[in-house]
Every structure is written in structure tokens, then in C-alpha cells.
N, C-alpha and C positions, 0 to 999 in steps of 0.2 A: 610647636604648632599643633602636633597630634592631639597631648594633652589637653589644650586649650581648646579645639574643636570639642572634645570629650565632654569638657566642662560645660559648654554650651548647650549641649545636647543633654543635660541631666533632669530628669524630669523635675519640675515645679514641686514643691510639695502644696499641699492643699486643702482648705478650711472649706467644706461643704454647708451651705446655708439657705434656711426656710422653713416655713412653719412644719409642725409633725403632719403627716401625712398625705406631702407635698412631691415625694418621689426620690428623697433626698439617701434613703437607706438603697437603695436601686443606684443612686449615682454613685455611692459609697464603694459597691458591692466590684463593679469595674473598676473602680482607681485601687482597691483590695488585689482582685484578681491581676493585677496588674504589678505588684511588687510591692504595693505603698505599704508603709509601718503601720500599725492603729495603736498597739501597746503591747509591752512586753511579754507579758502572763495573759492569753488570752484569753485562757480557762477561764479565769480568776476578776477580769475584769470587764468583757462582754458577756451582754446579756444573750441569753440562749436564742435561736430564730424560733418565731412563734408562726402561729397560722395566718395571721395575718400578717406577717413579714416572715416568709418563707427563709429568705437570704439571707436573713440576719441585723443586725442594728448597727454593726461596728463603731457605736459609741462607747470609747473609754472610759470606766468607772472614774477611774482620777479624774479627767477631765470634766465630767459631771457636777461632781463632786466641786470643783473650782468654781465653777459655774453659780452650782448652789449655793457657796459662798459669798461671791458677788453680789445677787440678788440679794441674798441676805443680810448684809451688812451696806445696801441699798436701801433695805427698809420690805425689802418686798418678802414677807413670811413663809413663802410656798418654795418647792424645788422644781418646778415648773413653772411654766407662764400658760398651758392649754387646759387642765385640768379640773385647778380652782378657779381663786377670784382672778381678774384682770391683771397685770400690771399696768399703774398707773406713769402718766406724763412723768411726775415728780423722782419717782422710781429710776425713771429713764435717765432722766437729768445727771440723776443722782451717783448712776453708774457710773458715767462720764468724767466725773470727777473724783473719783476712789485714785488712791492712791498704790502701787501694785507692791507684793508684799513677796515676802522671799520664797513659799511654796508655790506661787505661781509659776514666781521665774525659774524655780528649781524642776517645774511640770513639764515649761518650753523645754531647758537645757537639755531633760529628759528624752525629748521627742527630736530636739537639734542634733543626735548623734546618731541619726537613723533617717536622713533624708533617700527619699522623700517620703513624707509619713501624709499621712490625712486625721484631719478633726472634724467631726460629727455632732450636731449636737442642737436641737432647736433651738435652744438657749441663748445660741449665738446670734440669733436676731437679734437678739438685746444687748449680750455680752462684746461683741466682736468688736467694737469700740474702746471698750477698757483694754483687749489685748493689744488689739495694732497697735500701739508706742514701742512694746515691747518686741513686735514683728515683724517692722518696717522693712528692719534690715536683714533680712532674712530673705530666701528666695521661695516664697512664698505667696499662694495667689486665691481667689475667693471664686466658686461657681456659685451663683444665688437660683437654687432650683424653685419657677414658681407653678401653683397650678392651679385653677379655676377654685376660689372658694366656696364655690356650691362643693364642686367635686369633694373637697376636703371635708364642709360639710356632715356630708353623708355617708363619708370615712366615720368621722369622728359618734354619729349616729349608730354606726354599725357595732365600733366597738363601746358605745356605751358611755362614752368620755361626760354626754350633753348630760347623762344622770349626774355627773358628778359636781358640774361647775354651773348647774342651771341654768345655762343660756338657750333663749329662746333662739328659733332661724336667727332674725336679723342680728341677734348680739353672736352668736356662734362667728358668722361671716366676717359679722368690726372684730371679731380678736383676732382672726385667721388674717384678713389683711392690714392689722395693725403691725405684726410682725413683720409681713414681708415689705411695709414703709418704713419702718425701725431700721432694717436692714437695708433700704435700699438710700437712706439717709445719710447711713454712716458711710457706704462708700463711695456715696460724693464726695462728702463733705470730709472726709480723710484723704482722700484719692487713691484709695484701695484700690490694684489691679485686680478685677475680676472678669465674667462670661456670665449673661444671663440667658439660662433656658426654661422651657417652658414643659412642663411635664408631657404635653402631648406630643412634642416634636420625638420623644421617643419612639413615639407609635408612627407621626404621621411622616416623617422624615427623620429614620436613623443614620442611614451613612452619612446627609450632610449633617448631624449633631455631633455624630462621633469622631469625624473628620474637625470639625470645627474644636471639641472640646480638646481632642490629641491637639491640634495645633496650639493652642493655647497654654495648653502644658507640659507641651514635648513630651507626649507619650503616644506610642503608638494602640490607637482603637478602632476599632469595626462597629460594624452596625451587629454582628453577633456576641462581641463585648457587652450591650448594652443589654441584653438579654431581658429584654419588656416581654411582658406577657399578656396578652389579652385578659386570661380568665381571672390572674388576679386584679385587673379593675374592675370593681365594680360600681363604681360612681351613678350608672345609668340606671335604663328599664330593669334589666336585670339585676340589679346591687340591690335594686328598689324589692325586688319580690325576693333576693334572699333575704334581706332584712325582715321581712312578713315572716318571711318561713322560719327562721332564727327566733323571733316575739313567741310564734303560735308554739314552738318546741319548747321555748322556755314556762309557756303556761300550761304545758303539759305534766301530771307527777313523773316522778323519775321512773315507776314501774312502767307506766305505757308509754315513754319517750322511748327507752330502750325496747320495747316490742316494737314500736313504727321501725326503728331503724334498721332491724333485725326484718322485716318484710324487703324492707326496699333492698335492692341490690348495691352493693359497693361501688363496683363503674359507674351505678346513678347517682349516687351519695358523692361521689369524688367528682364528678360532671358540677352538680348543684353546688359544693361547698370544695371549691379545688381547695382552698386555705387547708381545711383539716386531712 
């Protein structure tokens, strides 16, 4: 009977999903601190925390990597879906019906002897439909983190992403909520156990999100688990005038960037841009 309570009590493991710069590396970062696996060599296969995600990415290169395959042998040429061109309808379809191939299953098996692990990965807005067949049976559960697509937006303005994929506002927005429909499609219509939150509810109400998400996944969390931080959103008034301040520095030469910054005091410089 001991055992068997045990077993019930064993945390979920967990597939983390929603577009980039929706909160999802922040939910990551608790079910981490928490014991969950992400991948073996973490050196080697996470990418480094940057200024703009302090805490880190906790997405596994392998599984990236699977990802990018999918997509690709979808038809869709990119290793992303935020970056470049769009993924199209046909694309999507197209996933759905792939066939799963032995290095995928060899990627699960990988991560099934280390429960409870967590996967990370925009990608799985798209992708997480071709996995479930293979994960059904597994104790395994989906949190769909979503958050205002303006907000993401002017994430995505900040770091420069709209230079890349040319989308104006309104097509920036249709790709940012195309994903989180992709995703919220598939786990109807699979019957995916999942939890949807909302990126504010970190800020506006964390105990009851942390209490909700731990129950969810039999893991125990706090409202200080969840370690939101004001100063790194910047979505608002002020995201808006560091962004100015960020353009006006970039069309600055490098000889007078570095004297401004060399005037301004550090505690000021780390107030204005907590990221660096």
C-alpha cells in the first residue's frame, strides 16, 4: 500500500507549450528547479541564459533538433515557425500525418528513464500532435502557457525577430496567435491532459497559479517558485522607451556608445536594462 501511495504521488512529467516569448522558459525554469530532467549533457545541449532570458531556455538540442525535422519533412524549410516565413495550414496537416521514425522514439525512450523530465520548445505548437501517439501512454501532461500577443509582440520587436520575418503589427499578432490555436486544437481534439495559464496570472495571482499548477502535477510549488519578476517585463510604457533607448544606442558609432555608457552610472544602466 506504501509503494503504491508513492507511485501516485510521483510527479507528472511535462511538455511545456506556446509561442516564444510567451512565459514558457519562466515555467520551465520552476518544474527545473524542481528536480525535472531536461537532458543529459546540459553543457552540451542547452543553450546559454541570455539577457533577455536571464534563467535560461531549458530547451534540449535533441529535441530541437526532432522538431526541426518534422517541420521538415513537412514541407516547412525553416527550424522555426517565429522567425521566418509563416507555417502554412498545409504544413500543419501535413505533420499530422508523418509517420514516427526510430530516432524519435529512441529521443522519448531517452527521456522515459528519467521521469519526470520536462520538454520545452515553441515548436510544439505545431509538433505536439505528431508526438502524442507515442505519449499517450506515458504519465505525462501538457501546461499551454498563453500571454497577450501585443505583449509578445513587442518582445519579439525588442529582440529584433520583426527584422528578420518581416511581418508587419498585424501579421506579427496572426503568427503569435496562430500558434497558440495550433496548440490549443490539438489538445482537444487528442484529449491531451493539460492546464492553461496565462502569463499574467504570474504577476497578478501567484499562489493561486502555483497551487493550481503543483496540483496538477503533483509537485509541490509556491508563489516563490515561480520567481516572476517585474523588471524583466517589459511589454508596457517602459519596454516601449527601452526599446527607443536600445534603436538610439544602436545608431550610435561604437566610439561614443561606449563613452555614454562610461558617463552613466552602472546601478543606472542595470535599473534601465536589468536584462544585461
Amino acid at each position: 500500500m506504501w509503494l503504491r501511495q508513492r507511485v501516485l504521488l510521483m510527479p507528472s512529467s511535462v511538455i511545456i507549450v506556446g509561442p516564444p516569448r510567451s512565459g514558457t522558459s519562466m515555467t520551465a525554469t520552476f518544474f527545473k528547479n524542481s528536480g525535472y530532467y531536461v537532458t543529459e549533457n546540459e553543457e552540451s545541449e542547452l543553450q546559454q541564459p541570455s539577457e533577455f532570458n536571464p534563467h535560461g531556455f531549458w530547451e534540449a538540442e535533441s529535441l530541437r533538433r526532432c522538431n526541426s525535422d518534422i517541420l521538415n519533412v513537412a514541407g516547412f524549410q525553416f527550424d522555426n515557425t517565429w522567425m521566418y516565413d509563416s507555417i502554412t495550414d498545409l504544413h500543419v496537416e501535413k505533420i499530422l500525418q508523418l509517420s514516427h521514425v526510430d530516432k524519435h522514439k529512441e529521443l522519448l525512450d531517452s527521456f522515459s528513464g528519467h521521469a519526470p523530465w520536462l520538454w520545452k520548445d515553441p515548436s510544439l505548437c505545431y509538433t505536439l500532435g505528431y508526438w502524442w501517439p507515442l505519449l499517450e501512454m506515458l504519465d505525462v501532461k501538457v501546461i499551454l502557457v498563453k500571454r497577450n500577443p501585443l505583449e509578445i509582440h513587442q518582445s519579439f520587436l525588442r529582440l529584433k525577430w520583426i527584422e528578420l520575418n518581416g511581418d508587419d503589427r498585424d501579421a506579427s499578432i496572426r503568427r503569435i496567435e496562430r500558434h497558440m490555436e495550433a496548440a490549443e486544437q490539438v489538445v482537444a481534439s487528442l484529449n491531451i491532459p493539460h492546464i492553461v495559464v496565462d502569463y499574467s496570472d504570474y504577476e497578478r495571482i501567484p499562489e493561486e497559479t502555483a497551487k493550481r499548477i503543483g496540483e496538477f502535477f503533483s509537485v509541490n510549488l509556491t508563489a516563490s517558485d515561480i520567481g516572476f519578476d517585474k523588471k524583466l517585463n517589459t511589454s508596457g510604457v517602459r519596454g516601449r522607451g527601452i526599446r527607443l533607448l536600445d534603436r538610439l544606442l544602436d545608431l550610435m558609432p561604437g566610439g561614443l556608445r561606449k563613452f555614454c555608457k562610461r558617463l552613466v552610472p552602472s546601478f543606472i544602466l542595470k535599473a534601465i536594462f536589468p536584462h544585461r
